[in-house]
SEVOSE-902198 format. One record per residue (C-alpha): residue number from 1; x, y, z. Coordinates in pm, 1 decimal. Layout:
BEGIN
<k:NUM; c1:X; c2:Y; c3:Z>
...
END
This chain:
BEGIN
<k:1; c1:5280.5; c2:16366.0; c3:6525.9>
<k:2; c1:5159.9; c2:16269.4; c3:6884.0>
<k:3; c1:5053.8; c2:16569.5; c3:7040.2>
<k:4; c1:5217.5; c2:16423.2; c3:7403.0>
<k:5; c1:5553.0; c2:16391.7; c3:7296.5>
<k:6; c1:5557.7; c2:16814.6; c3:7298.2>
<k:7; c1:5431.4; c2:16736.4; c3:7719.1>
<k:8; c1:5684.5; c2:16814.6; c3:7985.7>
<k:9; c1:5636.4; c2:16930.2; c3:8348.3>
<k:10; c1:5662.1; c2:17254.6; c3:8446.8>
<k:11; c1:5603.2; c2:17335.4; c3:8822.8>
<k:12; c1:5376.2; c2:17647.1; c3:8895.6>
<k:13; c1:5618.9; c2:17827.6; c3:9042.6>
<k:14; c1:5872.8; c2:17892.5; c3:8748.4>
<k:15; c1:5578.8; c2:18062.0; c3:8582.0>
<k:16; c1:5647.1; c2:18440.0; c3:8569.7>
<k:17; c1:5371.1; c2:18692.8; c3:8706.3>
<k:18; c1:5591.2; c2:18978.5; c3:8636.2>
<k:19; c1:5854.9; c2:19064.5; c3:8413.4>
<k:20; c1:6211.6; c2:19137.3; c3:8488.0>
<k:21; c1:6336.8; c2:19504.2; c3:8568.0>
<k:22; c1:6520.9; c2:19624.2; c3:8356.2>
<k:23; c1:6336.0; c2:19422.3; c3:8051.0>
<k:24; c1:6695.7; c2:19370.1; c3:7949.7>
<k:25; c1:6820.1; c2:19188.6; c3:8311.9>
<k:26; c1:6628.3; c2:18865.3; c3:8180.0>
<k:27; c1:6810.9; c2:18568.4; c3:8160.4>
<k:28; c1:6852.8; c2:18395.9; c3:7747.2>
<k:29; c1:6952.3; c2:17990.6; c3:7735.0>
<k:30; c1:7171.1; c2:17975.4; c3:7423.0>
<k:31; c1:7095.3; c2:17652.7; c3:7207.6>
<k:32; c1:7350.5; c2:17554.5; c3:6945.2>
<k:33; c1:7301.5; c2:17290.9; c3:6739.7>
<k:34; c1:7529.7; c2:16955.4; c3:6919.1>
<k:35; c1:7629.5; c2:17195.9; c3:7194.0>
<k:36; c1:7451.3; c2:17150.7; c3:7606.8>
<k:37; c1:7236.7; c2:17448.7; c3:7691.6>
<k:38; c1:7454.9; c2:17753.4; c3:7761.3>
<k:39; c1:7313.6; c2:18066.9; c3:8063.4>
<k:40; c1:7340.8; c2:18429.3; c3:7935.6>
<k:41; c1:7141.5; c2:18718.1; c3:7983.1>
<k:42; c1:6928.8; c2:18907.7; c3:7743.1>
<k:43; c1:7190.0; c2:19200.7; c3:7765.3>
<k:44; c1:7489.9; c2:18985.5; c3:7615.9>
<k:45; c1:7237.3; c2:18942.3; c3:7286.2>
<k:46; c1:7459.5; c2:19204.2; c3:7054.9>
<k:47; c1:7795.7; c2:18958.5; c3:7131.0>
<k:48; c1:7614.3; c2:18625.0; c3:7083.8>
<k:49; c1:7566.3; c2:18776.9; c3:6718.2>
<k:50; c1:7776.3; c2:18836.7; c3:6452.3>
<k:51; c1:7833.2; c2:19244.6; c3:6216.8>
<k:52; c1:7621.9; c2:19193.3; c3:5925.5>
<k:53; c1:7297.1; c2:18939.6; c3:6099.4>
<k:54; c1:6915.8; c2:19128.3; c3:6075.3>
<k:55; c1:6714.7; c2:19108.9; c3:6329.4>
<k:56; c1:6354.9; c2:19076.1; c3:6265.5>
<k:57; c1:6075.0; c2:19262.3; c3:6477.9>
<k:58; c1:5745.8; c2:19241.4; c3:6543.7>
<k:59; c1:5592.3; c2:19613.1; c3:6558.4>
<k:60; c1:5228.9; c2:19544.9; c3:6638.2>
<k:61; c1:5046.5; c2:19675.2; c3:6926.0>
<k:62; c1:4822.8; c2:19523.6; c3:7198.7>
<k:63; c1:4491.9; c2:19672.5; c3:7223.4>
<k:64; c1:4247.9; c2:19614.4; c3:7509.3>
<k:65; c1:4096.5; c2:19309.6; c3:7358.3>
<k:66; c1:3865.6; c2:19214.3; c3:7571.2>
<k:67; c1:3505.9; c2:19325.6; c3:7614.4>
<k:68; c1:3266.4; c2:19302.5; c3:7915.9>
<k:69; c1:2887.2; c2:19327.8; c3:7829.9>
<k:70; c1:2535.0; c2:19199.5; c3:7829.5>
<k:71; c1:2313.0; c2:19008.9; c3:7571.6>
<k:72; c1:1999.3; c2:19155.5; c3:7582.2>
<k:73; c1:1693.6; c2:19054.1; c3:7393.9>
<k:74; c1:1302.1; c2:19210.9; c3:7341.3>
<k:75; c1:1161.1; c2:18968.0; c3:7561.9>
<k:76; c1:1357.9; c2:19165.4; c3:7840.6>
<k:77; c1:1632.6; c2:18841.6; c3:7930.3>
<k:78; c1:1965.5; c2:18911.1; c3:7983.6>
<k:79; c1:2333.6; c2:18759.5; c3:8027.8>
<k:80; c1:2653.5; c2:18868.1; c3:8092.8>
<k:81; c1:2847.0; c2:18792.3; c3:7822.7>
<k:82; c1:3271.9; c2:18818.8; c3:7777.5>
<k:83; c1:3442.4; c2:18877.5; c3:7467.2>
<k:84; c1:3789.2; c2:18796.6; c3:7330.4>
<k:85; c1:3856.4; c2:18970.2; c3:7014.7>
<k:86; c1:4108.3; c2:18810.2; c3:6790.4>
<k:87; c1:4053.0; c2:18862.2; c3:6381.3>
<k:88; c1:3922.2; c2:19168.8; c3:6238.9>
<k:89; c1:3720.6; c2:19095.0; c3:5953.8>
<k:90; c1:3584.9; c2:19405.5; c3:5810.0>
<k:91; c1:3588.7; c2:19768.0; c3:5969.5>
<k:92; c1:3281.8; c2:19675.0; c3:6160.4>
<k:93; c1:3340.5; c2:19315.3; c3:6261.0>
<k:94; c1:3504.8; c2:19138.3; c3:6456.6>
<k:95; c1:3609.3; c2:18744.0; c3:6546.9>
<k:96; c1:3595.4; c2:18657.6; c3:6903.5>
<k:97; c1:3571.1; c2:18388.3; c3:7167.2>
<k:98; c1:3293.6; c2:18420.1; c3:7394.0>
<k:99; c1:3140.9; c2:18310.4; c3:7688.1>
<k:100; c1:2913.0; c2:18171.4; c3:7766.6>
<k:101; c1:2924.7; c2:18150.7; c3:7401.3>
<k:102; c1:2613.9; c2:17903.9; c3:7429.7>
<k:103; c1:2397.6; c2:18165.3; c3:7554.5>
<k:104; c1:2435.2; c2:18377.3; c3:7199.4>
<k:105; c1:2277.9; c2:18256.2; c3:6928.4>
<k:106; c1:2250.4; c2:18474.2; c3:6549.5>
<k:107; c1:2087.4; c2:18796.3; c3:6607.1>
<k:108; c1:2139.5; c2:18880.9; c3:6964.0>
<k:109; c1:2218.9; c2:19188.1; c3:7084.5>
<k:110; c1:2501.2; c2:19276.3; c3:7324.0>
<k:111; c1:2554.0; c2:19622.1; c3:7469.4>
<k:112; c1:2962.4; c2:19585.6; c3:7617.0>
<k:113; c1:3049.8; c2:19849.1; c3:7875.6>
<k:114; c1:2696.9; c2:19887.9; c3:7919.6>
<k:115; c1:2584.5; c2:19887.9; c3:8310.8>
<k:116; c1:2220.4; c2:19975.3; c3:8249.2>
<k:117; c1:1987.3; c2:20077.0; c3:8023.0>
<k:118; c1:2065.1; c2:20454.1; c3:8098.4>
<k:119; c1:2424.0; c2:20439.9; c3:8038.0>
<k:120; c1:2599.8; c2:20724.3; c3:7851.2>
<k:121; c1:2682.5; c2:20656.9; c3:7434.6>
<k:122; c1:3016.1; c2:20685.5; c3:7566.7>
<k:123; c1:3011.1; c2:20423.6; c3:7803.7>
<k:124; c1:2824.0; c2:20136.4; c3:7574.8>
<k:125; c1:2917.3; c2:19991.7; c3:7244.7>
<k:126; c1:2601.8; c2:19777.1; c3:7071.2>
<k:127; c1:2646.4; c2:19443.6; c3:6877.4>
<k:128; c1:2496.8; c2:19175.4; c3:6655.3>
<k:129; c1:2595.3; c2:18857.4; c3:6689.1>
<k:130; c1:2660.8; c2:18775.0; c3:6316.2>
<k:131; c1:2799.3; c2:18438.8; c3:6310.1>
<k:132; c1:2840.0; c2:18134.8; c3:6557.1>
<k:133; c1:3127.6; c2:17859.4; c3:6530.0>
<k:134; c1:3305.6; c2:17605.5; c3:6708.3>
<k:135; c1:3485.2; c2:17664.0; c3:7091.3>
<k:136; c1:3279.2; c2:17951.6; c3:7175.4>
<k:137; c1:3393.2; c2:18138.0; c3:6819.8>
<k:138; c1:3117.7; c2:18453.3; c3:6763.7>
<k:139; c1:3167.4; c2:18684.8; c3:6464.7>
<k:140; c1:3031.0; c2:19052.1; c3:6624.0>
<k:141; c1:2876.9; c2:19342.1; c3:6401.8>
<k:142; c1:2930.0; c2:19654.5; c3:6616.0>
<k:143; c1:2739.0; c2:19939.9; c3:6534.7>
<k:144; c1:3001.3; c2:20126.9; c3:6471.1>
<k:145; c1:3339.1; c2:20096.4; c3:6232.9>
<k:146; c1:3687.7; c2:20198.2; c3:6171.1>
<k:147; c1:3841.9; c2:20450.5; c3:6370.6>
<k:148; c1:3529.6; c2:20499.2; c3:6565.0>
<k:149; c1:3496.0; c2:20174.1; c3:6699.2>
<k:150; c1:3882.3; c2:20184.0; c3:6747.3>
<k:151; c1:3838.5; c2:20456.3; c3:6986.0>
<k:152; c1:3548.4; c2:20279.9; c3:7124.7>
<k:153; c1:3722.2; c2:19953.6; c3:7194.4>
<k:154; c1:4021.7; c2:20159.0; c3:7354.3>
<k:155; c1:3800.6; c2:20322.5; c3:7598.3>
<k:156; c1:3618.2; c2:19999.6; c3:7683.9>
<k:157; c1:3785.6; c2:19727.5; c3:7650.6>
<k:158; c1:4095.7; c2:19569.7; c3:7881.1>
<k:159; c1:4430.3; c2:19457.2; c3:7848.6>
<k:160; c1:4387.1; c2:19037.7; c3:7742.8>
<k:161; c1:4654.9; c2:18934.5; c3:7985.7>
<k:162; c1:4750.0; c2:18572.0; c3:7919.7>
<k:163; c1:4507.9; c2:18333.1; c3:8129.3>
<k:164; c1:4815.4; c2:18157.7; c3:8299.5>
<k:165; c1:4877.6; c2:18512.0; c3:8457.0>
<k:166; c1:4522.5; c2:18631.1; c3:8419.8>
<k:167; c1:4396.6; c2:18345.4; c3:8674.5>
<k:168; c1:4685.3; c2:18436.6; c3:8913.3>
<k:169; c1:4603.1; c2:18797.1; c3:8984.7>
<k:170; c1:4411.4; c2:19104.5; c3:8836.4>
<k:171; c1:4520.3; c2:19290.2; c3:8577.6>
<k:172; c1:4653.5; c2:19661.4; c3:8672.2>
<k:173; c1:4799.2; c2:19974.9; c3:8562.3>
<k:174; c1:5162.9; c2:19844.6; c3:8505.6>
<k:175; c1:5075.8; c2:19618.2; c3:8299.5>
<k:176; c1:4948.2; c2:19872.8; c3:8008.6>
<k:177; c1:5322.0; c2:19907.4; c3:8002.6>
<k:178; c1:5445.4; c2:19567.6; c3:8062.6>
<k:179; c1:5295.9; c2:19408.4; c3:7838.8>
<k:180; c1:5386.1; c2:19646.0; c3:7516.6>
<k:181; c1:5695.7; c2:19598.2; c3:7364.9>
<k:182; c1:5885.1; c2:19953.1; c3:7345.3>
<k:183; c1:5871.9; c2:19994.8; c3:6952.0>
<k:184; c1:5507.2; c2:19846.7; c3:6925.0>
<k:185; c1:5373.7; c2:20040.3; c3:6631.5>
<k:186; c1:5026.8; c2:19911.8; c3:6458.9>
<k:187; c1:4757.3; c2:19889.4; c3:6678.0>
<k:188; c1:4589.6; c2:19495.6; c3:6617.3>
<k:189; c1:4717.2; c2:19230.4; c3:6874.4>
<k:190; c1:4507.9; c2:19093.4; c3:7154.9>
<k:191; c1:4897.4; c2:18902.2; c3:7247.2>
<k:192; c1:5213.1; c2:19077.5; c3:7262.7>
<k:193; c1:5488.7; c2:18905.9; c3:7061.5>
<k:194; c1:5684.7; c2:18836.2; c3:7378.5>
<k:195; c1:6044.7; c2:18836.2; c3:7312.8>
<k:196; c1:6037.8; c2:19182.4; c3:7188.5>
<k:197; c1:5919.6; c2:19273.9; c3:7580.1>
<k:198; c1:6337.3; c2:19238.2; c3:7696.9>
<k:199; c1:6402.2; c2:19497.4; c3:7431.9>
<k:200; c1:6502.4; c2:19866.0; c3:7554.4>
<k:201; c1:6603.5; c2:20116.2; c3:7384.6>
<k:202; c1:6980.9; c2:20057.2; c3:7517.3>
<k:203; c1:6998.2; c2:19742.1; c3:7390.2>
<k:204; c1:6807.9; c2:19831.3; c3:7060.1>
<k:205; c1:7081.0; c2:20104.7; c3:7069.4>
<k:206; c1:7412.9; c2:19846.3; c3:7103.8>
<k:207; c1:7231.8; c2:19595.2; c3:6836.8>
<k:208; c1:7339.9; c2:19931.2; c3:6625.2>
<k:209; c1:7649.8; c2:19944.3; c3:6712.0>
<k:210; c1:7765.2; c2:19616.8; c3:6685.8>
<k:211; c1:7689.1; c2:19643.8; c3:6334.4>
<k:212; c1:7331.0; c2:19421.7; c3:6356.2>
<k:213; c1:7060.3; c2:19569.8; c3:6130.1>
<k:214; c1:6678.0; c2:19594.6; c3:6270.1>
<k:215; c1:6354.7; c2:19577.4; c3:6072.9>
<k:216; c1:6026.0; c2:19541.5; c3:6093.6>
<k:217; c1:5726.0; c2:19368.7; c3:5988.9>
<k:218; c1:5360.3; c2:19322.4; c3:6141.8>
<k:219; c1:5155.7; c2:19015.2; c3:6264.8>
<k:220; c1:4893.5; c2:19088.9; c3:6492.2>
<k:221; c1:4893.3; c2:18776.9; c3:6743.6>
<k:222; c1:4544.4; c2:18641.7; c3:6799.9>
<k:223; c1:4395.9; c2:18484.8; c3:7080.0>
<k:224; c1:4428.8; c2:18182.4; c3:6903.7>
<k:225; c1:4796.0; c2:18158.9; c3:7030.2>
<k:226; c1:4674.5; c2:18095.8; c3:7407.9>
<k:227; c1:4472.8; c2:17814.0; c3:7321.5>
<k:228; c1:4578.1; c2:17394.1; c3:7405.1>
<k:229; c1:4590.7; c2:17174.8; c3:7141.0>
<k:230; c1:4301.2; c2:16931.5; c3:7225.4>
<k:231; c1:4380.0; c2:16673.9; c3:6979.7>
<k:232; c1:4569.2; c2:16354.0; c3:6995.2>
<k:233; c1:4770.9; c2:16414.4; c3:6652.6>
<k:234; c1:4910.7; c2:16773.2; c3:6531.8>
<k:235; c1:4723.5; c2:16679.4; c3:6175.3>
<k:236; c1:4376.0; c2:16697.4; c3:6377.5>
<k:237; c1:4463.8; c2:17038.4; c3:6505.7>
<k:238; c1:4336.1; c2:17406.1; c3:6320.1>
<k:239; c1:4553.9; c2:17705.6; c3:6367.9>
<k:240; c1:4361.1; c2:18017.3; c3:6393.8>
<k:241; c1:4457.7; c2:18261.8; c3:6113.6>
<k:242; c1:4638.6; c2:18578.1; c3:6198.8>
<k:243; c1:4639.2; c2:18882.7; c3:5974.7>
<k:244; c1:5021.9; c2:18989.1; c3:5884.6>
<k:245; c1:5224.6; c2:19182.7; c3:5672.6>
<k:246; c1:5614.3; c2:19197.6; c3:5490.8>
<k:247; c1:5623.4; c2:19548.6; c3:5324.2>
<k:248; c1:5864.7; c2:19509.8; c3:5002.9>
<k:249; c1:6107.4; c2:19744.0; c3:5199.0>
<k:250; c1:6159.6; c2:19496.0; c3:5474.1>
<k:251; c1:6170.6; c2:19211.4; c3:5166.4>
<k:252; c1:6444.3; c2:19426.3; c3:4962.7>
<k:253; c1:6641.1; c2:19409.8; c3:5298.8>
<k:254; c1:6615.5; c2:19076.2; c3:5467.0>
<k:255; c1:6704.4; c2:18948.4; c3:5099.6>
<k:256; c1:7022.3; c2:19138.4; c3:5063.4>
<k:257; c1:7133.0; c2:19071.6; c3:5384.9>
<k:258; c1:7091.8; c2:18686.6; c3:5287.2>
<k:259; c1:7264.6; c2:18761.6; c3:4967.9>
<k:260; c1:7592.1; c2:18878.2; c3:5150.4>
<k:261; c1:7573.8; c2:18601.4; c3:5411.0>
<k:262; c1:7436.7; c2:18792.2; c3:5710.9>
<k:263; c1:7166.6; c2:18540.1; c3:5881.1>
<k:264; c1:6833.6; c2:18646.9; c3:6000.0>
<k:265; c1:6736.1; c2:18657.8; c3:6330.9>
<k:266; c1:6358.9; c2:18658.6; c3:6430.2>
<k:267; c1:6296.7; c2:18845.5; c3:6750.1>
<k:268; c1:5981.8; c2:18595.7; c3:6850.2>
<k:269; c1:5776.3; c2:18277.9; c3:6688.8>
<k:270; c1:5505.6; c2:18549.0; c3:6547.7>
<k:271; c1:5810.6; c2:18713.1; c3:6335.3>
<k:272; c1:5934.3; c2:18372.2; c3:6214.5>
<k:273; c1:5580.2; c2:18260.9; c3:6129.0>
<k:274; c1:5553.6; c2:18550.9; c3:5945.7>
<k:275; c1:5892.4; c2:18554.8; c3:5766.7>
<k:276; c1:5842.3; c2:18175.3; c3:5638.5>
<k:277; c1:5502.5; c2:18246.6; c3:5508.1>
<k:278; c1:5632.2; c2:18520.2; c3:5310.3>
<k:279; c1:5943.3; c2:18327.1; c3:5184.3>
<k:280; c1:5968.1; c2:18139.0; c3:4818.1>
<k:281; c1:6099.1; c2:17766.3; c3:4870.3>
<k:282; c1:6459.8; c2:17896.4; c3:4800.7>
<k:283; c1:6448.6; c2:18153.0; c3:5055.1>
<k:284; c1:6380.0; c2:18478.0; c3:4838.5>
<k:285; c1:6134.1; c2:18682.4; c3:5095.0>
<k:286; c1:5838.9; c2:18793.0; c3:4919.5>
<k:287; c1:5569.2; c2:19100.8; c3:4973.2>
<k:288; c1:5283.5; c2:19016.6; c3:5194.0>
<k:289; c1:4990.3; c2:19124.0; c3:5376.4>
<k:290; c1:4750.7; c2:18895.2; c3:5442.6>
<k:291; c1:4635.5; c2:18578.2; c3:5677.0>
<k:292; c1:4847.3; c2:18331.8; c3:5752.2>
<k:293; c1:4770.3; c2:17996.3; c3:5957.6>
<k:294; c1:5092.8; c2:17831.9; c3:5949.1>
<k:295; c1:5141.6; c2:17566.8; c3:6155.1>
<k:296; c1:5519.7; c2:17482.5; c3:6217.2>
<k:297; c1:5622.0; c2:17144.5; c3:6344.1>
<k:298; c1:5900.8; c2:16910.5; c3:6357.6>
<k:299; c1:6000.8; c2:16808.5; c3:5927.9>
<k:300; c1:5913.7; c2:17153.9; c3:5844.8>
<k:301; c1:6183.1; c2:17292.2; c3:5592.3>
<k:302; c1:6265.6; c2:17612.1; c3:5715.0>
<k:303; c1:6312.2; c2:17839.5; c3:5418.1>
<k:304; c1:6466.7; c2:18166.8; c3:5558.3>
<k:305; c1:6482.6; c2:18221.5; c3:5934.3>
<k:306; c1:6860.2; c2:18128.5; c3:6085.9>
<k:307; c1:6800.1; c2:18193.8; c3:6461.6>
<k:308; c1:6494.5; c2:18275.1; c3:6705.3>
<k:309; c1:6504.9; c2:18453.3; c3:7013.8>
<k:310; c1:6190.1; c2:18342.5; c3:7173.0>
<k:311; c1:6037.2; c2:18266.9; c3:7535.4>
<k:312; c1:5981.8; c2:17981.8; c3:7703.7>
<k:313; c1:5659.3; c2:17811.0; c3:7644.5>
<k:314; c1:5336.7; c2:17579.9; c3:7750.7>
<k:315; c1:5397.1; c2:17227.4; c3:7754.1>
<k:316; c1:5138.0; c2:17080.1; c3:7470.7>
<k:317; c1:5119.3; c2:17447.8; c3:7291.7>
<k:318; c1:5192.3; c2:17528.4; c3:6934.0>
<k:319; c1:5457.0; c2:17733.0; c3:6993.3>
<k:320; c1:5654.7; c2:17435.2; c3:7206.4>
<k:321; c1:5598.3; c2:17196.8; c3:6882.2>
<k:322; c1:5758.0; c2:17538.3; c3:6665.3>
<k:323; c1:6087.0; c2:17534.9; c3:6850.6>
<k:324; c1:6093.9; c2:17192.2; c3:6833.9>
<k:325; c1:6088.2; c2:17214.0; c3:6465.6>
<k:326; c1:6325.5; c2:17494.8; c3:6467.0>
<k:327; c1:6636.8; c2:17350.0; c3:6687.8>
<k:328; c1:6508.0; c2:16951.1; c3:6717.5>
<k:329; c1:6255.3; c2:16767.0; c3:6958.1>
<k:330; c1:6496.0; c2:16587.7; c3:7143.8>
<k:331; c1:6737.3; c2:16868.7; c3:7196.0>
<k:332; c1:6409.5; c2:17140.8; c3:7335.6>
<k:333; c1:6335.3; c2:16845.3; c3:7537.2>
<k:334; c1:6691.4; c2:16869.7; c3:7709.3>
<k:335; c1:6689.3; c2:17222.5; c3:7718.0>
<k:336; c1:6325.0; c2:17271.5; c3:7852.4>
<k:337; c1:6429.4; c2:17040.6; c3:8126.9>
<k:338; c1:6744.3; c2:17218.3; c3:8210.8>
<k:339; c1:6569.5; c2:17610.0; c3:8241.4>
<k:340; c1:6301.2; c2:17438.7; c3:8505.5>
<k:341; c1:6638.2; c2:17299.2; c3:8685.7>
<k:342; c1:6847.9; c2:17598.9; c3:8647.3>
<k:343; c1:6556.3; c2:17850.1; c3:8764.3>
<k:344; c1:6448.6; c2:18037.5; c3:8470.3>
<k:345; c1:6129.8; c2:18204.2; c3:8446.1>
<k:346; c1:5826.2; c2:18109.1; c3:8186.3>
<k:347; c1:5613.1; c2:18217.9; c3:7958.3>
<k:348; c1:5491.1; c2:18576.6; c3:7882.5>
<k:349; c1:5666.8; c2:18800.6; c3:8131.7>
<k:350; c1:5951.2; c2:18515.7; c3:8190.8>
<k:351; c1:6285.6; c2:18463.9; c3:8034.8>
<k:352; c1:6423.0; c2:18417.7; c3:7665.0>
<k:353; c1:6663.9; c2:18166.1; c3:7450.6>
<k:354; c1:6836.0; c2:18210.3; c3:7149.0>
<k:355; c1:6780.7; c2:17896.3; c3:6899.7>
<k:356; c1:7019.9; c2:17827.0; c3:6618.1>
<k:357; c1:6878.6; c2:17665.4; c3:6380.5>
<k:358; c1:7073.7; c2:17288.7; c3:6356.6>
<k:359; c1:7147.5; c2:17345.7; c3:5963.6>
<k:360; c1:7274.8; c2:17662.1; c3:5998.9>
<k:361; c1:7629.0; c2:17788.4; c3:5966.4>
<k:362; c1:7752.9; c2:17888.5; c3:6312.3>
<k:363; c1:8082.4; c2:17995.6; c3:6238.6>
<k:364; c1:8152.3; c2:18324.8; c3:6440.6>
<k:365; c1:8427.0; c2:18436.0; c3:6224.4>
<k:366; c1:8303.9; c2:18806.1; c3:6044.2>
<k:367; c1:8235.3; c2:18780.4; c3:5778.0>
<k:368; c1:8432.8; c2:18959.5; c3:5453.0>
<k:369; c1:8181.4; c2:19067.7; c3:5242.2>
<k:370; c1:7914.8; c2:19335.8; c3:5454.6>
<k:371; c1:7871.7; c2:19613.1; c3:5242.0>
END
């Protein structure tokens, strides 16, 4: 598909630098399937579902993804150089973007957190550039692996705030708790899975008692997910894979709520990505742990997922053509239009929507059969 039909304009100001406080005073568009967009707030979520729906959660954590450093080489030349790490590949390496990726080539050596040539072991963490790609991609050996250069990357590195925010103003202290989502679990992301920021444990706690089920599963969101789609035509594009996981207790769970009639709800685009890579062309939800590069636009045949809370995206992005898939082009169009007329926020820290899927049942009656 033409890549410009996903465009749409978005003025500057309905982008959100902070989020809203309480996470849970957000505002959520509704989106029915042959119904205009309706305004609620991320608080009314446990009435806008039904006893017996799952919702699906995204438990990975942000860590401080990105890396400050110098190449240096024997000849004495040196370069500041900025890392972006977004796909571990083995307990000692790591995919990034960098910059100015053209000044690395295979077998450089950059010292991050390193100020000078004295600095303390605790202060630097060494590198070899292993690998060079396309768009400033760099594959790093660290000296170091596993936990260790966990706890290294912790102490160095900084919070990846999205650039659309990251270009507006520095990153600080609140945002360590911002931009976490307040049941993050498995340390991984260099993005939080955004919809899951409006969650508090309040709300988590009425989702209970309205007789919605919660569970979890793991993607960790790459950096990937903050880059434009350059190309003309969605075939010409590459997703960036993403490491995730479905344990078979989640599976076992999301299938029998299916089985009784419940519908699942993903909590975010990463959990939905996740979810249909992991479902069987009828639906069955398998096992998984592995990458996935899935790549969701409009004709995809949605195989499990009934409803998606989710943000409100970049004009042009991958995430823009998803819900377009997921509740129709035409009708996102509409409903894009009305949240930049009605005043809602965008993007990371913004506000939310709830998407019904346009094939799905949306009967509110109970329903009979909940064990």
């Amino acid at each position: 598909m033409r890549v410009d039909l996903f465009d749409f304009d978005l003025p500057e100001e309905r982008i959100a630098l902070r989020p809203a406080v309480p996470r849970d005073s957000a505002r959520l568009m509704v989106v029915r399937p042959g119904e205009p967009p309706a305004d609620a707030g991320v608080a009314d979520l446990p009435g806008l579902l039904r006893p017996g729906d799952a919702l699906v959660f995204n438990d990975t954590r942000v860590i401080p993804a990105r890396l400050r450093g110098r190449r240096e080489r024997p000849d004495g030349t040196a370069v500041r150089v900025e890392a972006m790490l977004h796909l571990r590949e083995a307990p000692e390496r790591w995919r990034a973007f960098a910059r100015p990726a053209k000044r690395l080539r295979v077998g450089d050596r950059v010292a991050f957190g390193a100020a000078s040539d004295g600095a303390c072991d605790l202060d630097r963490l060494d590198a070899t550039v292993a690998e060079r790609g396309e768009g400033g991609e760099t594959v790093f050996a660290f000296d170091l692996a596993g936990p260790l250069l966990d706890e290294a990357v912790a102490r160095l590195g900084e919070l990846p705030l999205p650039p659309y925010i990251a270009a507006k103003r520095p990153t600080d202290a609140q945002d360590a708790a911002d931009y976490q989502t307040v049941y993050a679990r498995e340390p991984g992301a260099v993005a939080a899975p955004t919809a899951g920021l409006h969650f508090t444990p309040g709300l988590l706690a009425r989702l209970d008692a309205a007789g919605l089920s919660r569970h979890r599963v793991t993607l960790h969101v790459g950096a990937g997910t903050f880059l434009p789609v350059k190309a003309d035509d969605t075939d010409d594009h590459r997703m960036h894979a993403e490491f995730g996981e479905v344990s078979p207790e989640a599976a076992d769970a999301l299938n029998r709520v299916r089985a009784t009639g419940g519908r699942i709800v993903a909590v975010g685009t990463t959990s939905l990505r996740l979810i249909e890579s992991a479902a069987d062309p009828d639906g069955t939800i398998r096992p998984f742990a592995g990458e996935t590069r899935l790549f969701i636009t409009p004709g995809h045949r949605f195989r499990a997922v009934d409803a998606l809370m989710t943000n409100f995206h970049l004009p042009r992005s991958t995430l823009f053509m998803l819900v377009c898939a997921f509740a129709g082009l035409d009708p996102m169009r509409r409903a894009y239009a009305e949240a930049v007329a009605r005043g809602y926020r965008f993007y990371s820290y913004g506000d939310s929507s709830l998407l019904f899927r346009a094939d799905t049942p949306m009967t509110d009656t109970p329903m009979t059969d909940t064990p």
